[in-house]
C-alpha positions, 0 to 999 in steps of 0.5 A: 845885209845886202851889199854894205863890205864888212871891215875889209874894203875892196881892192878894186871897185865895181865898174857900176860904181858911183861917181861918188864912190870914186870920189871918196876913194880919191879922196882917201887915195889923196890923202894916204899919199899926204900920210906916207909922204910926210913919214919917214923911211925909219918910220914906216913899218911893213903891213900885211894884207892881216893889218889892212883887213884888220885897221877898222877893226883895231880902230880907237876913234871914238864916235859920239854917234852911230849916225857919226859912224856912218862916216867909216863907210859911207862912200864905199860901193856896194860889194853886190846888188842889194838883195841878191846874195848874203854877206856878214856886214858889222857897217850893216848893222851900223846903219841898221843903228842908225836908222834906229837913232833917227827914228827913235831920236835918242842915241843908239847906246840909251835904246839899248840900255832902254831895251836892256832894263826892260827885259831884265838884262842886267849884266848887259853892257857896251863894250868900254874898255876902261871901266873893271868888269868882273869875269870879262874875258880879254881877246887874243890873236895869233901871229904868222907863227901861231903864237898868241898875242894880247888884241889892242884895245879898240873903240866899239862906238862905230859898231854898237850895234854889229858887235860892241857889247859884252854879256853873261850867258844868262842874259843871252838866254833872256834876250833868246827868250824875248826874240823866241817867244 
């Protein structure tokens, strides 16, 4: 994906950033202030460059859209010139969603669902984290001393299509087939 970040966002801007990049950044920079200034000294708690990386990541907004996801990162700039190198991006595969929503004109959720029964994946499913799913596996981190620790639960609706589903082995293999062959 060409340039779009991946959760972490960038210390500095790029100097060929655009004039709306530096707004929205302001904007966010206005508006962090207006957050730490109404807090507490007793309240404010001590964050690590871990938590900043991780702050979208852990994020429990919920989004009625990917399209409505766009919002996440849409006045960022760019982290390099599209097309001239590689870079893992979540938010890439987000507008890749997107896109996908507005050509097809239903939500990205039921163009998977569509897309799911038609080739048989049967225990392929968006990454909720209400509902009981036999055998789902829970995530795990590790703190500054190694110890593991339960993740907090997040809202996947920002990255449906980045990461937010849960699957057996055998559907992989038939989603492997349908792209293979």
């Amino acid at each position: 994906m060409g340039g779009i970040r991946h959760y972490a966002k960038p210390k500095e801007k790029p100097q060929s950033s655009s004039n709306i990049s530096k707004e929205a950044g302001k904007k966010s920079d206005e508006k962090k202030a207006a957050t730490n200034s109404s807090e507490s000294d007793d309240s404010k708690k001590e964050t690590t460059e871990s938590d900043t990386v991780f702050e979208e990541f852990y994020s429990r907004k919920h989004y009625k859209s990917v399209t409505e996801a766009l919002e996440m990162f849409k006045g960022d700039p760019l982290e390099s010139k599209p097309g001239s190198k590689f870079l893992y991006t979540t938010h890439g595969f987000t507008l890749i969603s997107a896109v996908l929503e507005k050509a097809a004109d239903q939500d990205f959720p039921g163009l998977l669902k569509d897309l799911f029964r038609k080739i048989g994946m049967n225990h392929t499913y968006l990454d909720f984290n209400q509902p009981i799913m036999p055998h789902r596996t829970k995530y795990y981190y590790r703190d500054s001393k190694h110890r593991l620790h339960n993740c907090p639960e997040v809202n996947n609706s920002y990255k449906w299509g980045g990461g937010g589903l849960v699957s057996c082995v055998t559907d992989l293999l038939k989603f492997a087939h349908v792209i293979l062959y």
